[in-house]
DRENBAKOL-623597 format. One record per residue (C-alpha): residue in three letters; residue number from 0; x, y, z. Coordinates in pm, 1 decimal, decimal comma. Example, Ala and Ser with C-alpha at 12.3 -4.5 7.8 and 13.67 -1.06 7.14 Angstrom:
! DRENBAKOL-623597
> type:seq:x:y:z
> ALA:0:1230,0:-450,0:780,0;
> SER:1:1367,0:-106,0:714,0;
This chain:
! DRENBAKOL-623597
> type:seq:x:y:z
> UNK:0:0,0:0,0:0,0;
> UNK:1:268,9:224,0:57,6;
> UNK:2:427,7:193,6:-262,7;
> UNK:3:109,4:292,7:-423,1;
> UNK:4:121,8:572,7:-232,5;
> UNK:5:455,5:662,9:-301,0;
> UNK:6:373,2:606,0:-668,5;
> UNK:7:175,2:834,8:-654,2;
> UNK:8:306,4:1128,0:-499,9;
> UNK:9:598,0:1027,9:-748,6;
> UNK:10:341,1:1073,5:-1047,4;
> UNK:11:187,0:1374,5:-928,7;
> UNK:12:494,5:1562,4:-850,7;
> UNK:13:605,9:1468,4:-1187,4;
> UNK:14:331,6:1592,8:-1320,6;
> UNK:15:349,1:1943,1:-1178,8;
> UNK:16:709,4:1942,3:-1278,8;
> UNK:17:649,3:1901,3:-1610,6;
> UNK:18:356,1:2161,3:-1615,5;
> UNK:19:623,0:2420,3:-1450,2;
> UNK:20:880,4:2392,7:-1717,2;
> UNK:21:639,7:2354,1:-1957,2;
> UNK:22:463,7:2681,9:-1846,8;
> UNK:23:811,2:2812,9:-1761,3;
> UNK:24:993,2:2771,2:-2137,1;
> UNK:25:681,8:3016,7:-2249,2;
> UNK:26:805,6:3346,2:-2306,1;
> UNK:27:801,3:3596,0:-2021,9;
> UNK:28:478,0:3671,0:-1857,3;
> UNK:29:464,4:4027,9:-2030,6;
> UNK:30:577,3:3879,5:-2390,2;
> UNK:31:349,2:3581,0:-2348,4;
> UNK:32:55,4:3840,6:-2297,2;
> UNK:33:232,5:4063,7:-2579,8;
> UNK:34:250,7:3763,3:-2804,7;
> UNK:35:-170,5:3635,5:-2716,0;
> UNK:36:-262,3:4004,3:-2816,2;
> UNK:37:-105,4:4000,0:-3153,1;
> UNK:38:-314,3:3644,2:-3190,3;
> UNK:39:-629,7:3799,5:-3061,7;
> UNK:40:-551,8:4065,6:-3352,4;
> UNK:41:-523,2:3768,8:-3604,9;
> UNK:42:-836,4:3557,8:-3480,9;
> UNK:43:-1045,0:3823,3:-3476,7;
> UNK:44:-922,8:3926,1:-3836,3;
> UNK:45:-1019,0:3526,5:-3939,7;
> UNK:46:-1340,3:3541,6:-3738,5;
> UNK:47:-1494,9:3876,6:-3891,4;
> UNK:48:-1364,4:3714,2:-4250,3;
> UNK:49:-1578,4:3342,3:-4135,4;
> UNK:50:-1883,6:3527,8:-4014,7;
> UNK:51:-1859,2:3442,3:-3693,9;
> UNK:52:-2161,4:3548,9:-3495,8;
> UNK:53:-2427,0:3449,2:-3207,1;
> UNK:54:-2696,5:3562,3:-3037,9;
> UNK:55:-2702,9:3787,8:-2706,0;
> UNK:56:-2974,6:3542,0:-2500,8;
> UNK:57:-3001,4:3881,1:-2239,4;
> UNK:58:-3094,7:4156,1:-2557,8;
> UNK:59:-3162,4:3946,9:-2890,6;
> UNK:60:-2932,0:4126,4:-3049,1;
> UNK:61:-2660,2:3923,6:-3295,1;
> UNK:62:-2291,6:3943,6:-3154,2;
> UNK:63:-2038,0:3974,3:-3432,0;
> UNK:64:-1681,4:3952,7:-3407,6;
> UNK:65:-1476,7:4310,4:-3424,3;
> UNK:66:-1217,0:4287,1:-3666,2;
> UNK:67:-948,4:4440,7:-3443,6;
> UNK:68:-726,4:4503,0:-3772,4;
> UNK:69:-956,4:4760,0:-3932,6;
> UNK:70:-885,7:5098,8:-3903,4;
> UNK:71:-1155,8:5218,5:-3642,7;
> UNK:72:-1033,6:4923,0:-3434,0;
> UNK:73:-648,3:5062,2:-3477,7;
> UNK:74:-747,1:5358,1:-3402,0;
> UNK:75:-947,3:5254,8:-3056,7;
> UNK:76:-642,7:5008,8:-2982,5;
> UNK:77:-413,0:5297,1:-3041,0;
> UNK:78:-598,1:5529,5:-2781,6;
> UNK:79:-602,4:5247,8:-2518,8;
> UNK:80:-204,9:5258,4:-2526,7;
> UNK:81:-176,0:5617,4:-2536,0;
> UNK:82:-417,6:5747,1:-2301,5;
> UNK:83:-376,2:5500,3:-1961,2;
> UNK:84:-747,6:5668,1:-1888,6;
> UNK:85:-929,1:5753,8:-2141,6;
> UNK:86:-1115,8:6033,6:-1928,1;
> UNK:87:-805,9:6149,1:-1740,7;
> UNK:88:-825,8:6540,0:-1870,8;
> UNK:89:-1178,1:6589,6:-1789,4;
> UNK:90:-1129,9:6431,3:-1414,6;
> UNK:91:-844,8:6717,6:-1378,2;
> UNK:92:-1037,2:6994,0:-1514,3;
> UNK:93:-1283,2:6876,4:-1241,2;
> UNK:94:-1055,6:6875,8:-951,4;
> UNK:95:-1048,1:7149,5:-765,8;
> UNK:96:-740,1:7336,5:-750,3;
> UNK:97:-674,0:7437,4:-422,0;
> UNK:98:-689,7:7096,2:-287,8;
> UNK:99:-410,6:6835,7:-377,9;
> UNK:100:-571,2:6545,3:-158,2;
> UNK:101:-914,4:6525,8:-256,2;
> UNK:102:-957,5:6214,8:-396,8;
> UNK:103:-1063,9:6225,4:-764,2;
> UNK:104:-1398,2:6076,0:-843,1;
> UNK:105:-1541,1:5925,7:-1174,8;
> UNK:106:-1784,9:6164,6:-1373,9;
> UNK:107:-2114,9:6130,8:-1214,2;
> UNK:108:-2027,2:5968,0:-890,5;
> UNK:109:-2106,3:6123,3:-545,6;
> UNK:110:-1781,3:6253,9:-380,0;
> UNK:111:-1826,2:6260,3:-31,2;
> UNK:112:-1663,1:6447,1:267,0;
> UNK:113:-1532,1:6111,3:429,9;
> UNK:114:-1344,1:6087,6:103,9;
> UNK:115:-1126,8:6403,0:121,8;
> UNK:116:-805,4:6387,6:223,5;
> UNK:117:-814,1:6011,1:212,9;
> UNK:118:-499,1:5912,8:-10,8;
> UNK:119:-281,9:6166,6:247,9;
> UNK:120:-453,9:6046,5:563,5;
> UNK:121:-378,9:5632,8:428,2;
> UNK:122:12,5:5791,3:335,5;
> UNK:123:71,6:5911,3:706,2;
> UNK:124:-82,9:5607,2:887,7;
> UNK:125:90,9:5310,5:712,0;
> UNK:126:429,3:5526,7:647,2;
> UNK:127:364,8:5594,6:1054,4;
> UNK:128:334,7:5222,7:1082,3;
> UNK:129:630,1:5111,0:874,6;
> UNK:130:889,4:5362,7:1031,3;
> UNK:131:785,1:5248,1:1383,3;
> UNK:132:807,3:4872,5:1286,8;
> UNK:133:1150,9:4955,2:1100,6;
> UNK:134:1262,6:5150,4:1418,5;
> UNK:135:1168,9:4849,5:1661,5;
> UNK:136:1318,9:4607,9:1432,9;
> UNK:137:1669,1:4828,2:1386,0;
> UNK:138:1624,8:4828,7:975,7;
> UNK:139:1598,8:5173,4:1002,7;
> UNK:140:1888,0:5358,0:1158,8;
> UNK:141:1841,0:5693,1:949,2;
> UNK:142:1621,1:5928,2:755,0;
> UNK:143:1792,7:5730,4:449,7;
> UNK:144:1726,3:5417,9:530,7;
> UNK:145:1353,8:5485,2:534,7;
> UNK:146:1403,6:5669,1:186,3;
> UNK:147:1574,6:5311,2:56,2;
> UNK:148:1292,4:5131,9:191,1;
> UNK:149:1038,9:5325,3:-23,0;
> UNK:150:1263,5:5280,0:-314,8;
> UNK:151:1303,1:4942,1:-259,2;
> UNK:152:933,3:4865,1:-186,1;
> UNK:153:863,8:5083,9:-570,8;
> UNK:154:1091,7:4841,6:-778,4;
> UNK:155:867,9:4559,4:-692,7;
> UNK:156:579,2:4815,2:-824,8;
> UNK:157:721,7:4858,7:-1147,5;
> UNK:158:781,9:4538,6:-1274,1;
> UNK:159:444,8:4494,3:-1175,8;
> UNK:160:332,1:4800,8:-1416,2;
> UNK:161:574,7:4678,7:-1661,0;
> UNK:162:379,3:4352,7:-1710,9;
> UNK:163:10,9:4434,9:-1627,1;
> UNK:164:72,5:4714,1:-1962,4;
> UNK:165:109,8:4404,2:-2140,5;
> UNK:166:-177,8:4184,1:-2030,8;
> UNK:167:-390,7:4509,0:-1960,2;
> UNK:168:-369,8:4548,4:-2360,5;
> UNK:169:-460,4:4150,7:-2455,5;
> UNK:170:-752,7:4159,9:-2160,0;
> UNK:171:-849,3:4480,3:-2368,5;
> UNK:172:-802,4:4357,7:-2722,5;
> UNK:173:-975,1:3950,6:-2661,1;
> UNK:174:-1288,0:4201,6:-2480,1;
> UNK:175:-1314,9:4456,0:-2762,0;
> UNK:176:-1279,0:4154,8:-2994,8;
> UNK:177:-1620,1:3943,6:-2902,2;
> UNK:178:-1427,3:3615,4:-2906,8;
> UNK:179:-1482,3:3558,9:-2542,3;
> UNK:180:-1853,2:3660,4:-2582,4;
> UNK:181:-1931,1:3453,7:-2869,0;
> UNK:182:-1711,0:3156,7:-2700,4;
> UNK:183:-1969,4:3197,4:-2383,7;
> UNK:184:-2296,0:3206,6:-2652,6;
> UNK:185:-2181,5:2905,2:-2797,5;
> UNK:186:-2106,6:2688,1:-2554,5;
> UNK:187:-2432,9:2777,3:-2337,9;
> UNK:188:-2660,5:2677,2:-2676,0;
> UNK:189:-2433,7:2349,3:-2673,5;
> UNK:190:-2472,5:2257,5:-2319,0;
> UNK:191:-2903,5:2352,7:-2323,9;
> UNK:192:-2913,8:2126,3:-2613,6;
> UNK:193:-2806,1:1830,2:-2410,9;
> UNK:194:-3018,0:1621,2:-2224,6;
> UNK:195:-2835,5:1479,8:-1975,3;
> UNK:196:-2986,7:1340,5:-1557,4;
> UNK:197:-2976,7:1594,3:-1306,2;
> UNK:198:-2593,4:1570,2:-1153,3;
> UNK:199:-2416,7:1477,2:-1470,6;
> UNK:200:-2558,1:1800,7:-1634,0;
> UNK:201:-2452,7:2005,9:-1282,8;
> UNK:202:-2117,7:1855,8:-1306,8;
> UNK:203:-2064,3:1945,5:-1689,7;
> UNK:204:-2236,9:2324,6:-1637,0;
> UNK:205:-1933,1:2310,8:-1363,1;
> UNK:206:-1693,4:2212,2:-1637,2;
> UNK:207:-1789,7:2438,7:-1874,5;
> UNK:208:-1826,9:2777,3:-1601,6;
> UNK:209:-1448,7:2656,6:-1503,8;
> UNK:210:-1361,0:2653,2:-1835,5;
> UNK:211:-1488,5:2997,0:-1972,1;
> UNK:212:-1345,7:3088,2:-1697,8;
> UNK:213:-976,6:3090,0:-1814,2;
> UNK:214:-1106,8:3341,9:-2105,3;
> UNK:215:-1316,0:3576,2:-1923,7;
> UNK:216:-1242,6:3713,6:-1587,6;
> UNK:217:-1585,6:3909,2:-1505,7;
> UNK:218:-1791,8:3672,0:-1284,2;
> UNK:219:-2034,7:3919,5:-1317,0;
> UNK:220:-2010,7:3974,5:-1718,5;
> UNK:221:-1993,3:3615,5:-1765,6;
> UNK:222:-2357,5:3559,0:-1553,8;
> UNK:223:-2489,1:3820,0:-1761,1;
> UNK:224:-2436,0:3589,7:-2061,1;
> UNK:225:-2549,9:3261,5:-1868,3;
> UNK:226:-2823,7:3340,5:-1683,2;
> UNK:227:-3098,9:3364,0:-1944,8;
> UNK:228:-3005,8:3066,6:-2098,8;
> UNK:229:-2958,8:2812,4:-1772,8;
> UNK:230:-3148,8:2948,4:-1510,1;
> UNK:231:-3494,9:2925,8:-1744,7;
> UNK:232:-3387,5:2621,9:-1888,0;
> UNK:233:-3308,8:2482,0:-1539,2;
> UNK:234:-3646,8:2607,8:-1422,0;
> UNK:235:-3855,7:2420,9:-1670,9;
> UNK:236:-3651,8:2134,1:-1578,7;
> UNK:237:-3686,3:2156,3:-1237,2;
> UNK:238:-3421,0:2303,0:-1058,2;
> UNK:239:-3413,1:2615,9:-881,9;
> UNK:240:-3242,2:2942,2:-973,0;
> UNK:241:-3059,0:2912,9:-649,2;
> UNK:242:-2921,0:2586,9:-780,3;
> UNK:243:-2793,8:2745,4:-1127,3;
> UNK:244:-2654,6:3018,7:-922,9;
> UNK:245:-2480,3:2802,2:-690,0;
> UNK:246:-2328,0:2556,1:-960,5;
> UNK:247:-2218,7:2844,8:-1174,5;
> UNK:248:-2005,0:3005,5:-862,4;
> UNK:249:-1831,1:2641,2:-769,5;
> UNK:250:-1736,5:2647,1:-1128,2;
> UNK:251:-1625,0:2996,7:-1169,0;
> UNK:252:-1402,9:2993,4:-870,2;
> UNK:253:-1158,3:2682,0:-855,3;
> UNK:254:-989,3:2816,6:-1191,2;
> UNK:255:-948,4:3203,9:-1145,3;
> UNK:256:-610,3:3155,2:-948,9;
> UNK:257:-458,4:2975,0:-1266,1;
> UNK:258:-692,7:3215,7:-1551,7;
> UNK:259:-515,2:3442,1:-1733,1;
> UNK:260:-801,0:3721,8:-1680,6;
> UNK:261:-791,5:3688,0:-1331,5;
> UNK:262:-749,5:4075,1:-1231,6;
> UNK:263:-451,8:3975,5:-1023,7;
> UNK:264:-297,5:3738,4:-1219,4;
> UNK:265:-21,1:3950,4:-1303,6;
> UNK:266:43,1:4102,5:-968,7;
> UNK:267:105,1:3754,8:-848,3;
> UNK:268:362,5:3637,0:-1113,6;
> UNK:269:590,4:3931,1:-982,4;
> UNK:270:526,1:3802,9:-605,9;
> UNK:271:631,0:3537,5:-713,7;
> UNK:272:946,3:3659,0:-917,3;
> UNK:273:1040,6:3837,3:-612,2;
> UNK:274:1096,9:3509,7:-392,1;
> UNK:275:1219,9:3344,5:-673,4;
> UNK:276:1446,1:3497,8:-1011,1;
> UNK:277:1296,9:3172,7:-1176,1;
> UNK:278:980,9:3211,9:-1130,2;
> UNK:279:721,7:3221,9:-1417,3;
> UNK:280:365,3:3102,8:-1522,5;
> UNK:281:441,4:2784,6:-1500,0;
> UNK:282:555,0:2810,7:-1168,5;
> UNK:283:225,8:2958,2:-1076,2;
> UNK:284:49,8:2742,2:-1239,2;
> UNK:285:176,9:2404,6:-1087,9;
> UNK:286:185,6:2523,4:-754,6;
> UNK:287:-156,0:2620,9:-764,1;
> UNK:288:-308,1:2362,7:-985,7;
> UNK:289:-323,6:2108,9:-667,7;
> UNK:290:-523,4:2336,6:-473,3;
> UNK:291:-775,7:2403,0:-799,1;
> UNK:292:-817,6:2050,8:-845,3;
> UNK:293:-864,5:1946,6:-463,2;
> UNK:294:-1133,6:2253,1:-428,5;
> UNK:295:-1298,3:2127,4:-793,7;
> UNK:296:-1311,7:1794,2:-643,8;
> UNK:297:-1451,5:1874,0:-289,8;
> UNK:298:-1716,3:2130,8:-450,2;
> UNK:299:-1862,8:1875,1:-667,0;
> UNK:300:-1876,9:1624,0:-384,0;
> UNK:301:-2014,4:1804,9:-149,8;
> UNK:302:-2289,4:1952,8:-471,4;
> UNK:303:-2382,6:1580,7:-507,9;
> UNK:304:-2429,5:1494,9:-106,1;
> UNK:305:-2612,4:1861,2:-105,8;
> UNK:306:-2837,1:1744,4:-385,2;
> UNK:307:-2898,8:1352,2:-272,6;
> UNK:308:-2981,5:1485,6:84,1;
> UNK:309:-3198,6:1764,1:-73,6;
> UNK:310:-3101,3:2041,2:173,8;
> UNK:311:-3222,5:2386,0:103,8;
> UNK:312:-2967,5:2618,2:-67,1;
> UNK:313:-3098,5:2868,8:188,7;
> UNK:314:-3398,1:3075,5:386,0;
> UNK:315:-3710,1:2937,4:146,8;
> UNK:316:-3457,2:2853,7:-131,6;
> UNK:317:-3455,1:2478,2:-201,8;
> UNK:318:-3295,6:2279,2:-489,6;
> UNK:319:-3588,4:2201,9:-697,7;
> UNK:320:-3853,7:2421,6:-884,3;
> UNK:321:-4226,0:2445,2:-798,2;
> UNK:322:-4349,2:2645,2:-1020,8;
> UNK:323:-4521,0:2864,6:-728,0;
């Protein structure tokens, strides 16, 4: 018994080895994400020549693919790389002049007093903070070693900005493009289509949430596209919204720490750089693939004892429809 064991832990860690310098003889983070938004440029270009289109199920309306290569798209691309906010001049004509820390506000938002002052007030607390902990400690000895500090802490920042210009322009482009829209369409009509028993079709709606996923990082934009297909089509089968909402959130968490989209993706390849010079997407990948799969696996088993038990989701919310 033990050697099975050990077996296994052998296969599995070989297994994550070879997805870490697999992942790892990619390009660099930032020229992997350089590289996928030169192929969103192409696919889109192939997908507006194919036709490619589906139907919003939220507005009726037919979704087409952009063609990123024609010159309005160039010129909206263009814009995006120039201008880091595309309203950043009329926010400044805004501001009032005569105060440096009011916080700046989005056009038609409510500023509020509590607000004012609140990027100088957060500045003197944690700086407070860190020069007493770095005075305790004896890191800081001087007025210069609290000025290296800062330094120190802004290199890690702008690596950081380095690479999230890169995958803030593919995240950008594959959006603008439709790809991941149409993707989502799709794949919804495919799965209604299927008549499968109650759990099977859960687990596979899990399968498929997971896997969209890894190309669109809005939970939120991503249920906007779902919802009006599964949740009636789950109703007239019997299951309860509750139960579509519930299924779609197992799958749509256990793969955002190793999605692409994920907002923080980036931020936590150059965490990970920091610790180690090596480090890449592979090495994210790998070391968090074990915890995706263990959470994928517990979420569906505990979905299936949930649903053979026939607890309520929640206060009046069970898993099947009654039509009431």
């Amino acid at each position: 018994m033990s050697g099975i064991t050990a077996g296994n832990k052998k296969g599995k860690g070989r297994f994550l080895m070879f997805v870490e310098r697999a992942g790892n003889a990619l390009p660099h983070p930032a020229s992997l994400f350089g590289l996928l938004a030169l192929v969103v440029l192409l696919v889109s270009w192939i997908g507006s020549l194919m036709g490619w289109t589906a139907v919003h199920p939220a507005t009726g309306q037919p979704v087409e693919v952009d063609n990123l290569v024609s010159v309005e798209c160039l010129h909206r691309i263009l814009l995006g790389i120039i201008r880091i906010y595309p309203r950043s001049e009329a926010i400044l004509e805004r501001m009032p002049t005569n105060t440096i820390t009011k916080v700046s506000m989005r056009p038609g938002a409510r500023s509020t007093r509590s607000l004012t002052g609140f990027i100088a007030v957060l500045f003197l607390i944690t700086t407070t903070v860190g020069i007493a902990y770095g005075v305790v400690t004896k890191k800081f000895r001087s007025d210069g070693d609290v000025i290296k500090g800062m330094t120190d802490s802004f290199k890690t920042l702008v690596s950081f900005l380095v690479l999230v210009f890169f995958a803030a322009q593919f995240v950008a482009w594959f959006r603008w493009s439709n790809l991941g829209l149409i993707l989502a369409i799709d794949g919804a009509n495919w799965l209604q289509g299927i008549n499968m028993p109650m759990i099977p079709l859960m687990v596979l709606f899990i399968l498929f949430s997971a896997f969209l996923n890894m190309f669109m990082g809005s939970a939120s934009a991503k249920w906007a596209i779902l919802a009006p297909v599964f949740v009636p089509m789950f109703m007239l089968m019997g299951y309860s919204p509750e139960l579509s909402q519930a299924v779609y959130r197992i799958g749509d968490s256990v793969t955002n720490i190793i999605s692409p989209m994920m907002s923080f993706f980036a931020l936590i390849i150059v965490y990970f750089e920091k610790y180690d010079k090596q480090a890449g997407i592979g090495t994210l990948i790998s070391t968090m693939l074990p915890y995706s799969i263990s959470f994928f696996v517990v979420w569906i088993v505990l979905l299936i004892v949930w649903i053979l038990t026939g607890l309520p989701l929640g206060p009046g919310s069970g898993i099947f429809y009654n039509g009431i």
